[in-house]
C-alpha positions in Angstrom: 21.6 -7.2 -11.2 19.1 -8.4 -13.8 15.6 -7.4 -14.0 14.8 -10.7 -15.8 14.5 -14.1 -15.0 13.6 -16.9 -17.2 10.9 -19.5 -16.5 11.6 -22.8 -16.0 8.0 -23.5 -16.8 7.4 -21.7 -20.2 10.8 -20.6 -21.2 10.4 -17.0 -21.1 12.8 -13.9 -19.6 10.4 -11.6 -17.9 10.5 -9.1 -15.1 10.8 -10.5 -11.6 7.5 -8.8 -10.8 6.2 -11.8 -12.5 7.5 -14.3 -10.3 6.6 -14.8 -6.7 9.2 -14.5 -3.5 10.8 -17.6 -2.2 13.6 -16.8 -0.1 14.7 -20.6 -0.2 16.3 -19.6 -3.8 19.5 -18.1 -4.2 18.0 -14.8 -6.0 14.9 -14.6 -4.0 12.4 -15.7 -6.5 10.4 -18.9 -7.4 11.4 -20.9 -10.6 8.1 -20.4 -12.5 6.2 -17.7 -13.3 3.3 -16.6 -11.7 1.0 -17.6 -14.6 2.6 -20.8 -14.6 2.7 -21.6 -11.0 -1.1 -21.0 -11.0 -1.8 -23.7 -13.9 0.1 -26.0 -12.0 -1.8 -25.2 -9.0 -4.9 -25.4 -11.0 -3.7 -28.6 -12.4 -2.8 -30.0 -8.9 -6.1 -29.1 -7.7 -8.1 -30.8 -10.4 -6.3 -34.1 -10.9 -6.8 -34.4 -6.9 -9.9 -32.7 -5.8 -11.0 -35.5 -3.0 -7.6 -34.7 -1.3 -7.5 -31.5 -1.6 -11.4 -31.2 -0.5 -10.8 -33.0 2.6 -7.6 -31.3 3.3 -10.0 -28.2 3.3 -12.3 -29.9 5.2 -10.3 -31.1 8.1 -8.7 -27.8 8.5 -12.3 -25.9 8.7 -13.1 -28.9 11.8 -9.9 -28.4 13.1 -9.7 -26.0 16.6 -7.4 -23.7 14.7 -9.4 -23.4 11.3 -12.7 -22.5 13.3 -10.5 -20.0 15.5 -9.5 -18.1 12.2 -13.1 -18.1 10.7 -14.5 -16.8 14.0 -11.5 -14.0 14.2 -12.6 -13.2 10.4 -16.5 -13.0 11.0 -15.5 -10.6 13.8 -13.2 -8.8 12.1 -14.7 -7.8 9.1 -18.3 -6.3 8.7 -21.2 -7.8 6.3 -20.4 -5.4 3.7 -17.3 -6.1 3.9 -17.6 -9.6 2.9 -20.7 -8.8 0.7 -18.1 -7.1 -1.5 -15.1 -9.0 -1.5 -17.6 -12.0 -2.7 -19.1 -9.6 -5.4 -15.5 -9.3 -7.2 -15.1 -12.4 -6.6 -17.9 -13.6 -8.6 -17.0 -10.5 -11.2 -13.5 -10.2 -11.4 -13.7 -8.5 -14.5 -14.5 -5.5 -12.7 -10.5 -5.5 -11.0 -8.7 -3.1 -13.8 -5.0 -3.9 -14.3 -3.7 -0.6 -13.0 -3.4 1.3 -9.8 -6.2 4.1 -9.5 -3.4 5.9 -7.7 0.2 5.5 -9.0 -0.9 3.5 -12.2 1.9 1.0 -11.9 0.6 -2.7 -13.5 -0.6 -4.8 -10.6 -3.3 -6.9 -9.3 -4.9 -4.0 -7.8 -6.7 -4.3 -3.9 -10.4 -2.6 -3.3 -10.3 0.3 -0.9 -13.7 1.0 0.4 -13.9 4.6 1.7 -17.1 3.6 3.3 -18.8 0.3 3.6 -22.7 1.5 3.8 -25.3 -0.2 2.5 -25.4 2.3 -0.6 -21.3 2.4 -1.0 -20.4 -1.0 -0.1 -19.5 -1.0 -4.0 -17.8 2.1 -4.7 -14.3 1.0 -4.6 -10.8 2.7 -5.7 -8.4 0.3 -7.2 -4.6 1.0 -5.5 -1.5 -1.1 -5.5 -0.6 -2.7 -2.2 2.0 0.4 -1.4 -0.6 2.9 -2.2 -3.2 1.4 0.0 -1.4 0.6 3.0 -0.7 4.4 2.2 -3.9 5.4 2.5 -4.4 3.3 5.8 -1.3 4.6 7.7 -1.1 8.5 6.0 2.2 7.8 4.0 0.6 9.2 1.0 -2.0 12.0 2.8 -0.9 14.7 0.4 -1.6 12.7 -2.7 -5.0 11.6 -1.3 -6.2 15.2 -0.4 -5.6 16.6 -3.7 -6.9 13.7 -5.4 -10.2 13.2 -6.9 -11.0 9.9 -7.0 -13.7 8.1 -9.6 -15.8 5.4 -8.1 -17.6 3.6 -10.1 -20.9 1.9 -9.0 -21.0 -1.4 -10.9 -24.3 -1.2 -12.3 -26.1 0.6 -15.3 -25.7 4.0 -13.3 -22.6 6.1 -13.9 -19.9 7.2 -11.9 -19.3 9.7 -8.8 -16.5 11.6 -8.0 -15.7 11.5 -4.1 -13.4 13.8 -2.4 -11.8 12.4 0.2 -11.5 14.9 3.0 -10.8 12.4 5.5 -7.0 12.1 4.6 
């Protein structure tokens, strides 16, 4: 079977880690790309921003949306949050690669610890390698490793050992 697939979208064969899954289609994958199926998203969202506003809206109101906003306030710590909002607002500062495996990805944070001095000193890793981390699939990597955090500011980097894992 073929690695490529072609875009209906832009016209170009790339790898199918470029598309998104849809297991409605026969080969598993979405028609466009994923850079194309976020324009059009983009696009959708501009050209109808009441609707989609109010869709938003009612959802937030609705029993089940404040149920999942409470759950996530609970859930996840200050810091927590504090940081996801900080990438959010810099994205620039999510490489391209896995810390870990250095596969080409959209990379998540993992926070070894969300103190009030750390809560920025995050390792980029690849969805496999940080549900690794969580559930000790990749212990012996982690133990030997000697991860760079950076600290996002003027300062420069420390090295952590993790001696959790």
């Amino acid at each position: 079977m073929s690695n490529l697939k072609r875009c209906r979208t832009c016209n170009e064969a790339k790898d199918l880690t470029k598309f998104y899954k849809d297991s409605s289609r026969s080969d598993g994958y979405e028609n466009r790309c994923k850079v194309c199926a976020k324009r059009k998203n983009q696009l959708y969202i501009a050209n109808n921003i009441k609707k989609v506003t109010e869709k938003k809206r009612l959802y937030r109101a609705s029993s089940h949306g404040r149920k999942v906003r409470n759950n996530h306030r609970k859930n996840y710590p200050k810091n927590q949050i504090k940081a996801q909002k900080a990438i959010q607002r810099k994205p620039h500062l999510r490489p391209e690669l896995c810390e870990l495996c250095g596969i080409d990805c959209k990379p998540d944070g993992h926070h070894w610890d969300y103190s009030k001095e750390n809560w920025l000193n995050v390792v980029w890793v690849c969805k496999k390698c940080h549900s690794g981390i969580h559930y000790d699939t990749i212990q012996d990597r982690i133990k030997t490793l000697s991860v760079t955090l950076p600290l996002h500011s003027n300062t420069t980097s420390v090295t952590k050992q993790n001696s959790r894992y």
